[in-house]
C-alpha positions as CSV (number, residue, x, y, z in Angstrom):
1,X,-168.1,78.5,-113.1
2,X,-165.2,75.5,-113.6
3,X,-165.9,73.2,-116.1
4,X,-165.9,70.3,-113.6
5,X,-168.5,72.1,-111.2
6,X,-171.0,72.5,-114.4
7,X,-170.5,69.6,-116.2
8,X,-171.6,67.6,-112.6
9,X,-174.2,70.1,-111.6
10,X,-176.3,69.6,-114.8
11,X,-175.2,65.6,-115.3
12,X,-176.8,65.1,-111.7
13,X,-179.9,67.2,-112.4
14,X,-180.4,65.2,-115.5
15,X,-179.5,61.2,-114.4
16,X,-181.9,62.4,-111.1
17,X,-184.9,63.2,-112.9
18,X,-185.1,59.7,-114.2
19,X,-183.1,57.8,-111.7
20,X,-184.6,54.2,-111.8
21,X,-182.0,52.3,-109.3
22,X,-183.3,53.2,-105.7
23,X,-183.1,50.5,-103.4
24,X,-180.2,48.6,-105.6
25,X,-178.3,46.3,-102.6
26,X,-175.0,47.3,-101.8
27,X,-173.2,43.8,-102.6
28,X,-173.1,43.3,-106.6
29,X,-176.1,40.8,-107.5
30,X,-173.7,39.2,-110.0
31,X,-170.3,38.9,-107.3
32,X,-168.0,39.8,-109.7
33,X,-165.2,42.8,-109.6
34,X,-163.5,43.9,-113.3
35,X,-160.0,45.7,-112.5
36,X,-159.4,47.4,-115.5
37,X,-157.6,50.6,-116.2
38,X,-159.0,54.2,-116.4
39,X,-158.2,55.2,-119.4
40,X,-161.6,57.0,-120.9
41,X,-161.6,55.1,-124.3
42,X,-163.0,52.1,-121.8
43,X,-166.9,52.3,-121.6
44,X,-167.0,49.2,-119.0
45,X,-170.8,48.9,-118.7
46,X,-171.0,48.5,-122.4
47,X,-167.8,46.5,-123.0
48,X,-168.0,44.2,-120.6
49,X,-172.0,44.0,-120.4
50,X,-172.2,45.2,-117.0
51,X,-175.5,46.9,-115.7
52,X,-175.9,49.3,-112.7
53,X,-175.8,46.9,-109.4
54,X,-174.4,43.7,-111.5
55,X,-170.6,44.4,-110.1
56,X,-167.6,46.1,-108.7
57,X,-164.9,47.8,-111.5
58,X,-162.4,49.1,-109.7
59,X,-160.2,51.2,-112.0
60,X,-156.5,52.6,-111.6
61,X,-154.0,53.4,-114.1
62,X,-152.8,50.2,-115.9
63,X,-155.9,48.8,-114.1
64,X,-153.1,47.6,-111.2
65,X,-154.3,44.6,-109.4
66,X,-151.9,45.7,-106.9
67,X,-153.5,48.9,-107.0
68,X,-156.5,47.5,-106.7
69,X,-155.9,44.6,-103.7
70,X,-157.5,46.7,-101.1
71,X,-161.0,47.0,-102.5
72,X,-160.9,43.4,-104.1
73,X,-160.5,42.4,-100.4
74,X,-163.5,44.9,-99.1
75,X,-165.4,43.6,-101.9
76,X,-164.9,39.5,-101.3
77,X,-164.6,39.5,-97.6
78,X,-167.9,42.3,-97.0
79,X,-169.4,42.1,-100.1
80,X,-169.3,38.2,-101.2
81,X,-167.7,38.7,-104.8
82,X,-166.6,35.6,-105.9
83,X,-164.7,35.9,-108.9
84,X,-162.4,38.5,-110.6
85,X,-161.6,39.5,-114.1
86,X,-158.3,41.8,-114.3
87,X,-158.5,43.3,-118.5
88,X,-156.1,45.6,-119.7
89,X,-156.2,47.2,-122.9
90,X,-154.2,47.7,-125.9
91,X,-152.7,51.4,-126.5
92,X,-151.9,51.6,-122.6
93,X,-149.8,54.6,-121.5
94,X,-148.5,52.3,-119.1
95,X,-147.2,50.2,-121.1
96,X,-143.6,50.6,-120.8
97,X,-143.8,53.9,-118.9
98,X,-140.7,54.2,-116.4
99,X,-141.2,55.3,-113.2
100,X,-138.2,57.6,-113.5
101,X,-140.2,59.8,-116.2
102,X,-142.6,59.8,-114.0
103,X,-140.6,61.2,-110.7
104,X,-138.8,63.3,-113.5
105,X,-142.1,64.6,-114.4
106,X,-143.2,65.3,-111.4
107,X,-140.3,67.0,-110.1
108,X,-140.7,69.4,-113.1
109,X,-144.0,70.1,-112.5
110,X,-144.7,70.0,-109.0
111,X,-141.0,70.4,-107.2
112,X,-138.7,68.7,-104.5
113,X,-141.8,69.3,-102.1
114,X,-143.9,66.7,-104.8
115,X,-141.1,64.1,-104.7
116,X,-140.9,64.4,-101.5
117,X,-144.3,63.4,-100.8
118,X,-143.9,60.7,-103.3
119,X,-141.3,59.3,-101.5
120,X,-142.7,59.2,-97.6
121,X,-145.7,57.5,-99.3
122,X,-143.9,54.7,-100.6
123,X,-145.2,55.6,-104.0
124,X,-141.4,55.1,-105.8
125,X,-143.4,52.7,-108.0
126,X,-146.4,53.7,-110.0
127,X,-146.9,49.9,-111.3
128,X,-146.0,50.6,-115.3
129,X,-146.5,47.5,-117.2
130,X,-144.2,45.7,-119.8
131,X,-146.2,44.2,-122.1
132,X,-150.1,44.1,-121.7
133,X,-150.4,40.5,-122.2
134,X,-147.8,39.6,-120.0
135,X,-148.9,42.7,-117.6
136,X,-152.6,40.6,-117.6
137,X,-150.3,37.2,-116.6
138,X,-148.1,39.3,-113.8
139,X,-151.6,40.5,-112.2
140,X,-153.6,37.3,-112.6
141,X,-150.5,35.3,-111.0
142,X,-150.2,38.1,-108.0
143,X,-153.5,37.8,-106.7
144,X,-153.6,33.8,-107.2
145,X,-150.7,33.7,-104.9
146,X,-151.8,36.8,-102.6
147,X,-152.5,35.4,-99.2
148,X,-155.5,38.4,-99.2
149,X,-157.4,36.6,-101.9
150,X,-159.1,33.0,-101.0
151,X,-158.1,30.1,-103.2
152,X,-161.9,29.2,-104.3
153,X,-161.9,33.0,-106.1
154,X,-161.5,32.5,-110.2
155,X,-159.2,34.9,-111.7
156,X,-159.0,35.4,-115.5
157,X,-157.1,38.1,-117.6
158,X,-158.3,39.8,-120.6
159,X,-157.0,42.3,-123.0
160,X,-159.6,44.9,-124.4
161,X,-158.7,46.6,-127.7
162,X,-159.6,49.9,-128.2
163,X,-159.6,49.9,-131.7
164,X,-162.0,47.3,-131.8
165,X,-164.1,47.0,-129.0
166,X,-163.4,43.4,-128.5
167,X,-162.2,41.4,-125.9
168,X,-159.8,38.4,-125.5
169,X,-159.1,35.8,-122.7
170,X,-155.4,35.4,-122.3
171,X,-155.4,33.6,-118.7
């Protein structure tokens, strides 16, 4: 059996046998969303003191607010989150990543066929950063100006480090 297909089939069997969170509402209790990126060094319950039904983290590589817009605005306008907290992390891979090493890449790997997907989805630019502070800034100051995001929302920025385990306001 793949790896995948076992590791799930006995997490599940486990987590189920003392699953404590039945009836949890679907809205978070505390209305907030963490966009942060997906990089596996990032434990968000633990870093971020979040508990199972407290909030939304929506994660993307780079933790992308632009990447993220769509479910920040399923989670505020259906939801009722009301503020948002976009942390990036030191040691990103996306951090100064090109997006032509990335179509490079995937031509190699995948072919024209690949690129050519790419390409009729509008995915030319996979959202590499330049800078994790200022990446934070960028990301803070898109969804303060996004016309998808209503004015009374707070948006900070944070910076985790992963050597560390701490976490610093920048914006």
């Amino acid at each position: 059996m793949p790896a995948l297909r076992e590791h799930i089939m006995e997490a599940s069997k486990r987590y189920s046998n003392g699953f404590k969170h039945k009836g949890l509402a679907s809205p978070p209790s505390n209305h907030f969303i963490f966009v942060t990126c997906m990089d596996a060094r990032i434990d968000t319950a633990q870093a971020f003191g979040i508990a199972v039904g407290e909030a939304h983290v929506i994660r993307n590589a780079g933790g992308s607010a632009a990447d993220a817009l769509r479910s920040i605005v399923i989670s505020q306008q259906l939801l009722g989150t009301k503020e948002i907290a976009i942390i990036k992390h030191t040691k990103c891979g996306m951090d100064g990543l090109k997006n032509e090493v990335v179509h490079a890449t995937i031509l190699r790997n995948l072919g024209i066929e690949a690129i050519a997907e790419v390409k009729s989805r509008n995915m030319i630019d996979f959202v590499p950063i330049s800078g994790v502070a200022q990446g934070v800034i960028d990301d803070v100051e898109f969804l303060k100006a996004s016309p998808l995001i209503h004015k009374d929302i707070e948006v900070t920025g944070w910076v985790y480090d992963v050597e560390t385990g701490s976490t610093k306001r920048i914006i």
